[in-house]
Each structure stands twice: as C-alpha cells, then as structure tokens.
C-alpha positions in Angstrom: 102.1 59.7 95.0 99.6 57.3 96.6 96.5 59.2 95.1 98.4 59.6 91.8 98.5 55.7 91.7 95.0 55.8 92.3 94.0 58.4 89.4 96.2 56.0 87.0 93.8 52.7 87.9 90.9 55.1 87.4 92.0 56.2 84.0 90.1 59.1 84.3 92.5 61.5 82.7 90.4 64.6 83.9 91.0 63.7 87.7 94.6 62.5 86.9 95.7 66.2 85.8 95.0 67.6 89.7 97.3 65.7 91.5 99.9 65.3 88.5 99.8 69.6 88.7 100.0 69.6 92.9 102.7 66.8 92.6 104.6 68.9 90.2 104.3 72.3 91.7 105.7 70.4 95.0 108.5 68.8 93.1 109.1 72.5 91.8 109.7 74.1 95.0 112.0 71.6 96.4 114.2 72.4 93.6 113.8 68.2 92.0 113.1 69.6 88.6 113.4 66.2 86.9 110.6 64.7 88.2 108.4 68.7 87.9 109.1 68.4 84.5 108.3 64.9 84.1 104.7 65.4 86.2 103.9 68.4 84.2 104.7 66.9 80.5 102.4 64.4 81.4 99.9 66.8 82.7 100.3 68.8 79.7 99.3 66.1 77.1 96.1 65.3 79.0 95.1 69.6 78.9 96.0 69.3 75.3 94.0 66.2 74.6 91.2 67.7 75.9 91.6 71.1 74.1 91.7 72.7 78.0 93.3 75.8 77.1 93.6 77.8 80.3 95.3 74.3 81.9 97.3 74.1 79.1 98.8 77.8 79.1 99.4 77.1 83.6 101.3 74.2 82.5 103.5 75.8 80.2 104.3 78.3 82.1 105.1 75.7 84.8 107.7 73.6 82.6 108.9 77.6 81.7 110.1 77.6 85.1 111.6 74.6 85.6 113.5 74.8 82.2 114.6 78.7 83.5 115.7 77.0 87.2 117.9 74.9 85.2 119.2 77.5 82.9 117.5 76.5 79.6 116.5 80.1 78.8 115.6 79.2 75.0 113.2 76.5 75.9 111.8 78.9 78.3 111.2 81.5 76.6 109.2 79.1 73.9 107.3 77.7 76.2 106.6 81.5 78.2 106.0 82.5 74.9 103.3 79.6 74.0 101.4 80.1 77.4 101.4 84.2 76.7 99.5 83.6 73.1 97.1 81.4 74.9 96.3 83.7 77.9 95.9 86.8 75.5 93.5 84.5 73.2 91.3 84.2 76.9 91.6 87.9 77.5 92.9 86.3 80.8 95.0 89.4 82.1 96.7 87.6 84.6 98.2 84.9 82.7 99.4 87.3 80.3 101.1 89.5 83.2 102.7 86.3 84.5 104.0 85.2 81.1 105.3 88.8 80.5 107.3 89.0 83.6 108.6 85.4 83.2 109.4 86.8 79.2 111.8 89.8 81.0 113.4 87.3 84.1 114.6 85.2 80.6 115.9 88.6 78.8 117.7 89.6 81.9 119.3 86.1 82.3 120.5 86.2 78.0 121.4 90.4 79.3 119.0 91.7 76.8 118.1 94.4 79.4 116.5 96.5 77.0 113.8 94.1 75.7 113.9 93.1 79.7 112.3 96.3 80.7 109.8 96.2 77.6 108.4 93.0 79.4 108.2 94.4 82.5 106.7 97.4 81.6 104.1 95.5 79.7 103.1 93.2 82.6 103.4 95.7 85.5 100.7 98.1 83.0 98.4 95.1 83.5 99.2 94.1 87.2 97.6 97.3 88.9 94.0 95.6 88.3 95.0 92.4 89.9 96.8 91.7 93.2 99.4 92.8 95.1 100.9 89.7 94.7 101.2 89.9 91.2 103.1 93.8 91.1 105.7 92.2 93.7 106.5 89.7 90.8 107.0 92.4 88.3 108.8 94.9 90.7 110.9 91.9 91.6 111.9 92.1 87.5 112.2 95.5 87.8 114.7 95.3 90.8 117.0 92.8 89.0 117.2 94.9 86.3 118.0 98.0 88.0 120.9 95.5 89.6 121.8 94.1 85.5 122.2 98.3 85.3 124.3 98.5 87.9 122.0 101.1 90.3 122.3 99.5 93.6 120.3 102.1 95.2 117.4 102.0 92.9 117.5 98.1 92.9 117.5 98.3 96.8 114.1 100.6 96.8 112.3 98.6 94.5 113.6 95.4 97.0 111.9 97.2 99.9 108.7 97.5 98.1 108.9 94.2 96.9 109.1 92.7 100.4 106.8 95.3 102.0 104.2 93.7 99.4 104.9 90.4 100.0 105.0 90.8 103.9 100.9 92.5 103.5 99.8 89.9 101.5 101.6 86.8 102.8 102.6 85.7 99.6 106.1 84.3 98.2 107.5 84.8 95.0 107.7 81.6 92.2 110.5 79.6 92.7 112.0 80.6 89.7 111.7 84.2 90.9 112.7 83.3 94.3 116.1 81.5 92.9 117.3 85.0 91.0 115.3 87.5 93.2 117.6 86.2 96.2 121.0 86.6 94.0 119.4 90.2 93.3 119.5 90.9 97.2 122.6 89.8 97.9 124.2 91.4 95.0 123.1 94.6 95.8 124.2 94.5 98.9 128.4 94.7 98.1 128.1 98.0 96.5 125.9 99.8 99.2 127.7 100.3 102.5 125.5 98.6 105.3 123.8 102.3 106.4 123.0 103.1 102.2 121.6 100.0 101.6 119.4 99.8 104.5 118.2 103.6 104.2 117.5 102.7 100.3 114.7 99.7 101.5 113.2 101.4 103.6 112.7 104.0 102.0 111.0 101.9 99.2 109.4 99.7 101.7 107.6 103.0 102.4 106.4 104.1 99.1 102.6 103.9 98.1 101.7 100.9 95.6 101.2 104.0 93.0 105.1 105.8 93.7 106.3 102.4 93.7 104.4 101.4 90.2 105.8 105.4 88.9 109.6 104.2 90.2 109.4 101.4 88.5 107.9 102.7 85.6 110.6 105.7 84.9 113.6 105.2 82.1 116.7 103.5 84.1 119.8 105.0 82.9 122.7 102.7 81.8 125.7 103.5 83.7 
C-alpha cells in the first residue's frame, strides 16, 4: 500500500497500474474480493486509457475471477468473454486458453455441462503448445465436469493428473480454480470407497501428458 501511495503522488498512471495489479492479485488470493475488485477497476481504466490491450484483456480476466469467487457468474462470463475477444485479436494463445477454461468453470457453475465441455475442449486443443501449468487448469475443468456427470472414477483420474502436473511444475491453480477444484476433490471422494478412489488417482497421476490430454478429450457419458 505504501508504494501504491507513492505511484498516486507521482501521477504517473503507467507506474501506478504495477502495484495496483500485484495489490490486487494479493487481495485475490486471500479471498478480500472487495478491495481485488476495487484495485483492478482502477487498474483497468488506466490499461484502457492508454489503449493497452493485452493489460486490459489480464485485468478482465482478473475482475472475471473475483466476480465468479463471489458467485456473479453473468458478470463473469461478460467480462471472460471481453478478455477472450481481446486475446484472439493478439493471436495471444494463452490468453485465449485461460479465458476459455474460465468460459467452461462459469458453464459448469449455471450446469450447462454441455457448452462446459465445448470450452474445455477448445482451451485444452490450445494448451499442448504452452505449459504444463496451463493443461492442469483445463484438466482441472475437465475433472469437475466429469464430477457435474456424476463419474467419480473418471473425475478422480483426471484429479491425479491434475496434481501430478502441478507437483512437476510447482505451480498452483487460480484461486478461483482452487475455490471449486477443492469442492471437486472432496466431492468425489463420498461416492468412491477409500481403496477405488485412491486406485483411480493414481492411476491418472501415472498417465503420459498425451493419455491424459486423449482422457480428457473422449465424449463423457451422462449417467
């Protein structure tokens, strides 16, 4: 807050958007989503003022999260759907992937599982170029749909590959992702006896980033 202070005397509304963005992403991940949104509206009129579009499309995809943490699925799927028509206007792939995969968490949460797996789809066929990091976030969809389908056991596979990823790369998931990914895990568990359940993420723990991309990939049935 101290350097923010200092970035408001300077007036220098480039500078200012750093910490306002830092500040915000903090605020995020402690779960005070008044003051993220707050620091990333303000953020978001200075990208816009200075036609920054790739700051601009982050930004909205930031205030997607905090309206989706708070249950506002409409506004976030506006503003998810904003940042997505930016990123594909900058060919930027994985802005588009992210926006994608934030599109589907919002379908799931309104139980429109069918347009939910269209989004995954979409952003996983794009994630293979990019990081590991970025096919845990779709398989992460993926494995709360397959819970939305009631498939525990397929769910559970597509967990273990989701934490195997995470665990080689060091990286967490969003804390939007986190909030529902960790109500996918838990849920899973009640319909898998302890020795199923555990069997099921290992076994996808010990797939191939290529079997786990085909298992996610293949047509869920609705039960």
């Amino acid at each position: 807050e101290e350097s923010l202070s200092l970035w408001r005397a300077s007036r220098d509304k480039a500078k200012l958007a750093i910490p306002l963005a830092e500040l915000g992403r903090v605020a995020l991940e402690d779960g005070n989503y008044t003051t993220a949104r707050r620091l990333f509206e303000e953020g978001l009129a200075i990208h816009r003022e200075m036609g920054l579009k790739w700051q601009t499309a982050e930004v909205l995809d930031n205030l997607g999260d905090v309206a989706r943490c708070l249950g506002e699925y409409e506004q976030a799927r506006l503003l998810y759907e904003e940042s997505l028509v930016l990123w594909r206007n900058m060919s930027n792939t994985g802005g588009a992937a992210l926006s994608l995969s934030n599109l589907g968490h919002v379908a799931l949460a309104q139980r429109d599982y069918e347009r939910a797996e269209a989004l995954f789809k979409e952003s996983l066929s794009l994630t293979p170029t990019l990081s590991k990091g970025a096919v845990a976030r779709s398989l992460a969809g993926f494995a709360r749909l397959a819970a939305g389908l009631e498939q525990p056991r397929r769910a559970a596979r597509l967990i273990g590959a989701v934490d195997a990823l995470l665990a080689t790369t060091g990286g967490r998931l969003d804390p939007a992702d986190r909030l529902v990914y960790d109500r996918t895990v838990s849920g899973v568990r009640v319909p898998l006896d302890a020795n199923a359940g555990l069997a099921a993420v290992a076994e996808g723990g010990a797939l191939t980033l290529e079997q786990v991309i085909a298992l996610a990939m293949e047509q869920p049935e609705c039960t």
